[in-house]
C-alpha positions as CSV (number, residue, x, y, z in Angstrom):
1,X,0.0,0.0,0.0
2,X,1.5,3.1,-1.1
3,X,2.1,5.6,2.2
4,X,-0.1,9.0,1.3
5,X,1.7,11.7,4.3
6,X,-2.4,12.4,5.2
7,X,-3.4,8.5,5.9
8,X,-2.3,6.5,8.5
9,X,-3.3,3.6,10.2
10,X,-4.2,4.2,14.1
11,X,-2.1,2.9,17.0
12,X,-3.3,0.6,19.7
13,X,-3.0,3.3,22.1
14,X,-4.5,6.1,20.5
15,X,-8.2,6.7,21.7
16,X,-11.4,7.3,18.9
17,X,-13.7,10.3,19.2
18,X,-17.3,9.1,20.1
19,X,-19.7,11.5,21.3
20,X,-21.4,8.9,23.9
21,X,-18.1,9.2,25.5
22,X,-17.9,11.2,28.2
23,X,-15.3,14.6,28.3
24,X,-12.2,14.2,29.9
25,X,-11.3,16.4,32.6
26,X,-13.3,18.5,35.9
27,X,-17.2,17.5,35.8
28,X,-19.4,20.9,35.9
29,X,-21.2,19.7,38.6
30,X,-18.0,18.9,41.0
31,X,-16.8,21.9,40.5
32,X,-20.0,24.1,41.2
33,X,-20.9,21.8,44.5
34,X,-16.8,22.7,45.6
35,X,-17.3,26.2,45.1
36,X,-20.7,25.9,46.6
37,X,-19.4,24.3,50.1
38,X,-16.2,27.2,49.7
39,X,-18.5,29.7,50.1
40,X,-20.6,28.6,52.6
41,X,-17.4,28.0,54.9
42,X,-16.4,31.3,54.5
43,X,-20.2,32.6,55.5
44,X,-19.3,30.3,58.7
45,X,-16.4,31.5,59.4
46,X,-16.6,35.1,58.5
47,X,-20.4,35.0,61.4
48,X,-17.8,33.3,63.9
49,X,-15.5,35.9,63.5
50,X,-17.6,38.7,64.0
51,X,-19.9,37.1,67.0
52,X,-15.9,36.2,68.9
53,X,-15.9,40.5,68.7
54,X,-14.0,40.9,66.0
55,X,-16.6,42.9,64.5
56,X,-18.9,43.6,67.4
57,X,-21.2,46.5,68.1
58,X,-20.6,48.7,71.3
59,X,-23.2,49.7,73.8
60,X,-23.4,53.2,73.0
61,X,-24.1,52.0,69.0
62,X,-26.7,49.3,70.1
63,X,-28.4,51.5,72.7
64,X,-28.5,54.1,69.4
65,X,-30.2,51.0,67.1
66,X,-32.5,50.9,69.7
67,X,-33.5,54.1,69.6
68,X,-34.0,53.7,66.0
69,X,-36.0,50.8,66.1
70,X,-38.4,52.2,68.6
71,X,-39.2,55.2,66.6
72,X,-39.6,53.0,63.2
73,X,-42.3,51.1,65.7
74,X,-43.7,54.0,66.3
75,X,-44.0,55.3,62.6
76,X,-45.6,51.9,61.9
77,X,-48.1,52.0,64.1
78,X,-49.2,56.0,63.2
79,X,-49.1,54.6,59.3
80,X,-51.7,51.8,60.7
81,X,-53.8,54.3,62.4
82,X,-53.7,56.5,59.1
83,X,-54.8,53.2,56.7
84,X,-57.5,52.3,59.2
85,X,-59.3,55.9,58.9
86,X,-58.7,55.8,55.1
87,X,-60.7,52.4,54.8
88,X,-63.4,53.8,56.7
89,X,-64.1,56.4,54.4
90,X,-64.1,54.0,51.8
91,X,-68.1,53.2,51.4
92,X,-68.6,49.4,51.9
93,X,-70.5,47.5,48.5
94,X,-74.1,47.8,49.7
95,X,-73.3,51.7,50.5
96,X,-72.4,52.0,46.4
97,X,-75.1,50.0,45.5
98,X,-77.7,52.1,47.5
99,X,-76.6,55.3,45.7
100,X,-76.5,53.4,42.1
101,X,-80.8,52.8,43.0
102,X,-81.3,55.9,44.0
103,X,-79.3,57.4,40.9
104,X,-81.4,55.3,38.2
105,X,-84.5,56.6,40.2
106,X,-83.5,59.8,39.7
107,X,-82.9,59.5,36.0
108,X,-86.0,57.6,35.4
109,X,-87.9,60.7,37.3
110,X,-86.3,63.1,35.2
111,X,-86.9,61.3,32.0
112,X,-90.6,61.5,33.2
113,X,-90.6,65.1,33.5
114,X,-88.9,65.8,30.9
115,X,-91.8,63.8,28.6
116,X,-94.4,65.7,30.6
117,X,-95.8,68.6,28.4
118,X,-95.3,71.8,30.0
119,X,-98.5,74.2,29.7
120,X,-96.5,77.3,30.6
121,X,-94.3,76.6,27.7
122,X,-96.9,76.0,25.5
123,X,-98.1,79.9,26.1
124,X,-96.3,82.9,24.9
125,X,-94.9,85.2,26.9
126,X,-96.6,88.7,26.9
127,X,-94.8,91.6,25.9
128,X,-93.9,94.3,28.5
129,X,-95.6,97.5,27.8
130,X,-92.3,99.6,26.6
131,X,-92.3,96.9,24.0
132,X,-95.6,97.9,23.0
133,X,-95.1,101.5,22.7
134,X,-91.7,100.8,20.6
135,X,-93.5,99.0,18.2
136,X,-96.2,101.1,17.9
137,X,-93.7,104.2,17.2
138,X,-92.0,102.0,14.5
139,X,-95.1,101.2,13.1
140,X,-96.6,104.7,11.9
141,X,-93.5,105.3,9.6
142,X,-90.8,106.8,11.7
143,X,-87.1,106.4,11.0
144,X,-85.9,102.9,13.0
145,X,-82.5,101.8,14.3
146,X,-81.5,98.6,15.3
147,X,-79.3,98.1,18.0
148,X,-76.3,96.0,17.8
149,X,-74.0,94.5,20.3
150,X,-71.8,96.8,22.0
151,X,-73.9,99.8,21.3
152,X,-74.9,103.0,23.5
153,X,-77.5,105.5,24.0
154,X,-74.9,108.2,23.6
155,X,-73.2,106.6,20.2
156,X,-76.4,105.8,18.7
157,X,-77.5,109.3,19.3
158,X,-74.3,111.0,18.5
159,X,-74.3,108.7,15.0
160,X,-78.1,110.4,14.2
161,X,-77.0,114.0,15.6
162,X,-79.4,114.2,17.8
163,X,-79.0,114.5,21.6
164,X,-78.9,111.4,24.2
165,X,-82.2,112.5,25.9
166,X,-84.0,113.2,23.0
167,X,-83.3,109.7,22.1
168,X,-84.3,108.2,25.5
169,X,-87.5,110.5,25.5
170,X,-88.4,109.2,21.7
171,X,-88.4,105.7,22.8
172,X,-89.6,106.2,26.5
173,X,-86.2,105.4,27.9
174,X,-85.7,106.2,31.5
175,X,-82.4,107.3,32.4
176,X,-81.0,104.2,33.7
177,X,-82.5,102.1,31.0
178,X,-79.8,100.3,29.0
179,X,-80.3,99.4,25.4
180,X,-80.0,95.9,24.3
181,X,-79.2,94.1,21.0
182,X,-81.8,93.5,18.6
183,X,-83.7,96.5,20.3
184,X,-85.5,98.8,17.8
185,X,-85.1,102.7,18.3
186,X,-86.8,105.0,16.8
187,X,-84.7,107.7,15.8
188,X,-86.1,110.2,13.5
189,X,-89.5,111.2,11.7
């Protein structure tokens, strides 16, 4: 067999690849469970140190955490007192429930009256009597203005030439009386 430099024939000693085999070398799980058990030693030993007074607390600093704790105690039970009154003021089920009944009841009423027919409405109002007597005026041919918003005695009259009294007597205006929109003036012959 001629010797090709990339063949060759495998010794006795040499091992095959095979992936059922296992990995040589440190199993995961050894490894975490040893570092697991280090750690845990030095938790023990680091609580032993610091309860032989290596790291203990003096009097004067637990009489202080005492303090502290006793006024945390104290803020509890305040925080307590303040949740108790808020749930009170919260109504209980049947206290919401009430008011929902009486709410629909009072919709349902004032869908009723609001169906009614209302003979008052059905009327219309009289005029007052300065209403009268302005429509009268207007009506026998005199010179009419309409007032718009934002408009006075004294500009209306000014923008006819004539005086503000003279307007206010021509329409039976006291002197108090203001003018509104969509008020008709009579304002000349």
């Amino acid at each position: 067999m001629p010797e090709d430099p990339d063949i060759r024939l495998m010794d006795a000693e040499e091992e095959v690849y095979s992936p059922e085999r296992k990995q040589s070398g440190p199993d995961k799980k050894k490894v975490g469970v040893i570092a697991a058990v280090g750690i845990a030693v030095l938790a023990v030993l680091g609580g032993a140190y610091l309860m032989l007074g290596g790291g203990g607390v003096s009097k004067e600093e637990a009489r202080l955490m005492q303090t502290k704790l006793s006024a945390m105690e104290q803020k509890i039970v305040a925080l307590e007192k303040q949740q108790a009154a808020l749930l009170a003021r919260i109504p209980a089920e049947g206290a919401e429930a009430a008011l929902t009944g009486k709410m629909d009841s009072l919709a349902q009423r004032v869908e009723a009256l609001e169906k009614r027919p209302v003979a008052a409405a059905a009327e219309k109002p009289k005029a007052p009597a300065k209403e009268k007597k302005e429509k009268a005026a207007a009506s026998v041919g005199k010179k009419t203005h309409t007032v718009q918003k934002g408009e006075t005695v004294y500009g209306i009259s000014k923008k006819y030439g004539m005086k503000p009294s003279d307007l206010r007597k021509l329409n039976n205006l006291g002197e108090d009386d203001p003018v509104r929109p969509g008020q008709k003036l009579v304002v000349g012959k």
